[in-house]
C-alpha positions, -999 to +999 in steps of 0.1 A: -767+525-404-785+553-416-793+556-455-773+574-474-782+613-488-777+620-527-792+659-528-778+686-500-788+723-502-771+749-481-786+787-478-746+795-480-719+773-486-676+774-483-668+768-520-630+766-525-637+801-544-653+814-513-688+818-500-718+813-518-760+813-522-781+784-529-753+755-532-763+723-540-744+691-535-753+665-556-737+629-546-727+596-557-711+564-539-694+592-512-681+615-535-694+651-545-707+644-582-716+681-586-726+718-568-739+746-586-752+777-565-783+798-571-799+764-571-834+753-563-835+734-532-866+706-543-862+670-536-827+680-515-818+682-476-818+715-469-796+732-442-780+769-435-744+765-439-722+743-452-687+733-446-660+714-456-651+689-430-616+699-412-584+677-409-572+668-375-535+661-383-523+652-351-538+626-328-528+604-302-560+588-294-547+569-266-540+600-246-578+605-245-577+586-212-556+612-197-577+642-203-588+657-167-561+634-151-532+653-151-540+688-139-527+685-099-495+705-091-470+680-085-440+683-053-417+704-079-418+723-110-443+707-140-441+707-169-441+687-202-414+657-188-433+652-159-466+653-180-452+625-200-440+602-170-480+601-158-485+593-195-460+561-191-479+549-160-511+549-180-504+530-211-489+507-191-520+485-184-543+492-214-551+461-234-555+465-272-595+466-265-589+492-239-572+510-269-601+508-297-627+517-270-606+550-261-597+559-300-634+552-307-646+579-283-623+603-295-628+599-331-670+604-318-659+639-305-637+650-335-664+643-360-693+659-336-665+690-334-665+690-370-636+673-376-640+641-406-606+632-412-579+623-385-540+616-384-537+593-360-493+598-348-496+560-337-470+547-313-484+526-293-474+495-306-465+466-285-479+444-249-473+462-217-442+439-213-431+452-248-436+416-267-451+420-301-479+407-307-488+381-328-500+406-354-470+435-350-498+457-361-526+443-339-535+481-319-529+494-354-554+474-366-576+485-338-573+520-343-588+512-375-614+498-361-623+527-341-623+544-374-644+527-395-670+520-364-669+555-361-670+566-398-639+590-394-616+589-426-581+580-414-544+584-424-529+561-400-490+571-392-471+542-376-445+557-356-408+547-356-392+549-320-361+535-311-342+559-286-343+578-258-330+609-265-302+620-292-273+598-301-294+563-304-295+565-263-315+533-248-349+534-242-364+537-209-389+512-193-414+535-200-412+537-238-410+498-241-446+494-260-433+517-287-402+505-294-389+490-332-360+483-351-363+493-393-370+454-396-396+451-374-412+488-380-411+471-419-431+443-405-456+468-387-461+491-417-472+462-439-498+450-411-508+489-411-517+485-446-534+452-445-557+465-417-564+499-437-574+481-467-615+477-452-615+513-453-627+537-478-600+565-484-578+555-460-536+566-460-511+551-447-476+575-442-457+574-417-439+592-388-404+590-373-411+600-338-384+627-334-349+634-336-347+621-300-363+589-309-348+577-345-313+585-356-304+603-394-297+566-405-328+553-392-348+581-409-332+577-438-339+537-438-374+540-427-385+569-448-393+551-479-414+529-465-441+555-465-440+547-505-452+586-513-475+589-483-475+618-464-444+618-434-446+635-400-424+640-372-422+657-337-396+690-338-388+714-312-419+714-290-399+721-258-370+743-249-354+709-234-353+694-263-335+725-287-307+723-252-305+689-258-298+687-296-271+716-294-255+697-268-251+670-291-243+682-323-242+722-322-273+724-341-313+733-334-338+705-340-353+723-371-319+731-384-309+697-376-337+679-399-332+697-425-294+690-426-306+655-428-336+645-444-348+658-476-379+679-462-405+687-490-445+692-493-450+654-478-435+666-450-456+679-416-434+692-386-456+690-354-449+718-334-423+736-348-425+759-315-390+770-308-371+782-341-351+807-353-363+834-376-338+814-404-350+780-394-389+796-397-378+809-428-362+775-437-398+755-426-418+782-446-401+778-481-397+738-484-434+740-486-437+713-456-467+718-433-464+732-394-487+709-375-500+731-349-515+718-318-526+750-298-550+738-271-522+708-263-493+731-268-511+755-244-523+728-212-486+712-217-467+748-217-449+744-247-448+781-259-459+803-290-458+795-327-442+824-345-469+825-370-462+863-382-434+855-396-440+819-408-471+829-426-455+862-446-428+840-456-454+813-473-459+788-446-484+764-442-501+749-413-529+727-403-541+721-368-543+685-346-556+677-311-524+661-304-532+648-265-568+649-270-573+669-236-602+689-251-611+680-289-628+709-303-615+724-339-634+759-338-614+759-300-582+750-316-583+777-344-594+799-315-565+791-291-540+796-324-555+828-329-557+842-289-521+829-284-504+849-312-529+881-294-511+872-260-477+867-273-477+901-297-506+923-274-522+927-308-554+914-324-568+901-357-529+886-360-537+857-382-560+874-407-552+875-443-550+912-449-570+944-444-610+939-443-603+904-440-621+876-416-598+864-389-617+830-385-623+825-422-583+828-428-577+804-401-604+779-409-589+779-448-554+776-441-562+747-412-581+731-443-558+736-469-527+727-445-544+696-433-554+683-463-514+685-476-504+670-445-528+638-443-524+628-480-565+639-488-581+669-504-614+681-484-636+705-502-668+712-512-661+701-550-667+676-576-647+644-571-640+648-535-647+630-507-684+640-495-673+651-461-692+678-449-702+698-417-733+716-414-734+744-388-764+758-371-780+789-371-799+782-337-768+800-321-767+833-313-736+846-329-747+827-358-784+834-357-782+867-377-743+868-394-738+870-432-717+841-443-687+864-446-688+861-406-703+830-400-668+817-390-659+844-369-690+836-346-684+802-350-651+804-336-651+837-315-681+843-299-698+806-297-704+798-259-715+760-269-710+737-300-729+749-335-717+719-353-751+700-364-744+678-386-715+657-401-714+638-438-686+613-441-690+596-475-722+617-478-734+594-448-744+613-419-726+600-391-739+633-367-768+647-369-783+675-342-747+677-328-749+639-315-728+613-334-752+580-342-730+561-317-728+587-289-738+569-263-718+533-268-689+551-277-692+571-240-706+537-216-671+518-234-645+547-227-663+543-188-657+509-187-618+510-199-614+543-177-632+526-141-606+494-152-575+517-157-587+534-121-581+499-099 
């Protein structure tokens, strides 16, 4: 382990009141104890710029093994459904180790990407046969694992599943290992928090999987088991799915959720893709997040977030690696950004207003978004968690910006990662852009992946 650091100086630093000169970080037991700027940098460690870590509020680390896997052109038309049926055939052999060994590399990668929080959408539950274990919450409890090994904070969000599509239809053989009724998802919660109790600033919340996979009564029973923690669920991500819910009960999936749950600020919609201009509207002003996935909803073909409108009426959103296929955060801010530039053959779509930075409104509405939706603040002030990302001015684009662009180069014009170090706790887990268990974490995802490849 490496010793903790109590003094941090940053030539410029993301306050929560914007840029600024000389910051100094002063902490104590992981949290920020005090910044003042104009500072004098003796007896601290010094770096060029500083930044809040970012939230990654949609993870299914699982799917890590997939990444590279699923790009051959199948015998008819691909798409999402057909993506998911390889996904089946996969978890069908991994073991729970095989499960903390893939988690732990991907929760290496976020925090070298500059991610140092995750919400992990976890519903993989059961054995391959679909038993329970003898812990409900055993893969649960290894995710954790994988998260305090790797020092990423977590806000763990056991999944209820129980259908197949609308209506409470069965489940098919392929969802067996995520599959609970409100008893035994009870059950699974309470192991959830058992197993998140060796971890500093952990949350538990908790996500209903979608309004294909739990029923309005379901949601309604399960809900308050997430006693105040944040609440997530999968909504209109495919065109499939909106066909499907109007066949069964004349309504859109958005539309439909908020007929029946009581959607507020705890609230994160992942996805959101296919709306109406009223049901955008309707996300916007309950004050719920949008948990936008862009590089997943881009290699999956899901379509286009109507940001535009989302954001003029108030909306907030927060971004998530989702299938893990490429974890980067400056990428995912990127790909939100370039696909709203496709979609309207304009530029600069997501920047605040006139004379504003394009990256720096992204990066602070992906903070402040991400942070509502996992249950944690993350900024660079007093009593906050101390988890920071340094970035480094060794990169071009970053070698001679003023801080007012620095995250325009970072996200736009960097060719190769300019994350160099990352504070979790004020412990720094990455340092030179390598995480401290780089090279373990990598040799154990080989191992599971040469198994799952017999």
């Amino acid at each position: 382990m490496t010793s903790r650091t109590t003094s941090l100086w940053f030539e410029n630093a993301l306050l929560p009141e914007g840029w600024a000169h000389g910051v100094r970080i002063e902490i104590e037991k992981g949290v920020i104890a005090g910044v003042s700027t104009g500072a004098d940098a003796a007896g601290a460690e010094r770096h060029a710029i500083g930044l809040p870590g970012l939230p990654n509020l949609h993870s299914h680390a699982f799917q890590r093994a997939m990444a590279g896997f699923t790009e051959v052109r199948g015998p008819g038309a691909d798409s999402f459904w057909t993506w998911r049926e390889e996904m089946y055939r996969r978890l069908g052999v991994m073991d729970p180790q095989d499960v903390e060994a893939i988690a732990r590399l991907a929760y290496v990668e976020m925090l070298e990407a500059g991610f140092t929080r995750v919400g992990e959408f976890h519903y993989l539950h059961h054995d391959r046969d679909g038993r329970h274990y003898a812990d409900i919450g055993e893969l649960a409890g290894r995710i954790a694992q994988a998260a305090g090994s790797t020092g990423i904070a977590l806000t763990l969000l056991p999944v209820f599943y129980a259908h197949g599509n609308f209506g409470g239809a069965a489940p098919n053989p392929g969802q067996r290992r995520f599959i609970n009724d409100p008893d035994s998802f009870a059950r699974l919660m309470e192991s959830g928090a058992a197993h998140l109790k060796a971890l500093p600033d952990a949350v538990l919340g908790l996500a209903p999987h979608s309004l294909r996979a739990a029923t309005p009564e379901e949601i309604a029973t399960v809900a308050p088991l997430a006693k105040g923690g944040p609440i997530h669920i999968h909504v209109a991500e495919q065109t499939k799915e909106v066909e499907d819910c109007l066949a069964y009960c004349g309504r859109r999936p958005v539309d439909r959720l908020y007929d029946i749950a009581p959607v507020d600020g705890r609230w994160c919609l992942i996805h959101a893709t296919h709306m109406t201009e009223d049901e955008t509207r309707r996300l916007a002003r309950s004050g719920a997040v949008a948990g936008l996935c862009p590089i997943t909803e881009a290699n999956l073909g899901d379509g286009i977030f109507p940001a535009p409108l989302f954001v003029a009426e108030g909306g907030r959103y927060g971004v998530g690696s989702d299938s893990n296929v490429l974890i980067d955060a400056a990428q995912e801010l990127r790909m939100l950004e370039y696909s709203q530039r496709l979609g309207l053959r304009a530029r600069n779509v997501m920047a605040a207003g006139a004379g504003l930075s394009t990256g720096q409104t992204l990066f602070e509405a992906a903070l402040a978004g991400g942070a509502q939706a996992l249950g944690a603040p993350s900024a660079l002030a007093a009593g906050v968690s101390a988890d920071i990302v340094t970035l480094s001015r060794a990169e071009p684009s970053l070698a001679p910006a003023p801080a007012a662009s620095v995250l325009d180069g970072w996200i736009f014009a960097s060719a190769r990662p300019v994350v160099d170090c990352v504070f979790r706790r004020g412990e720094k887990v990455v340092s030179g852009g390598r995480h401290r268990d780089r090279d373990s974490a990598r040799e154990g995802f080989r191992m599971v992946m040469a198994k799952l490849a017999a």
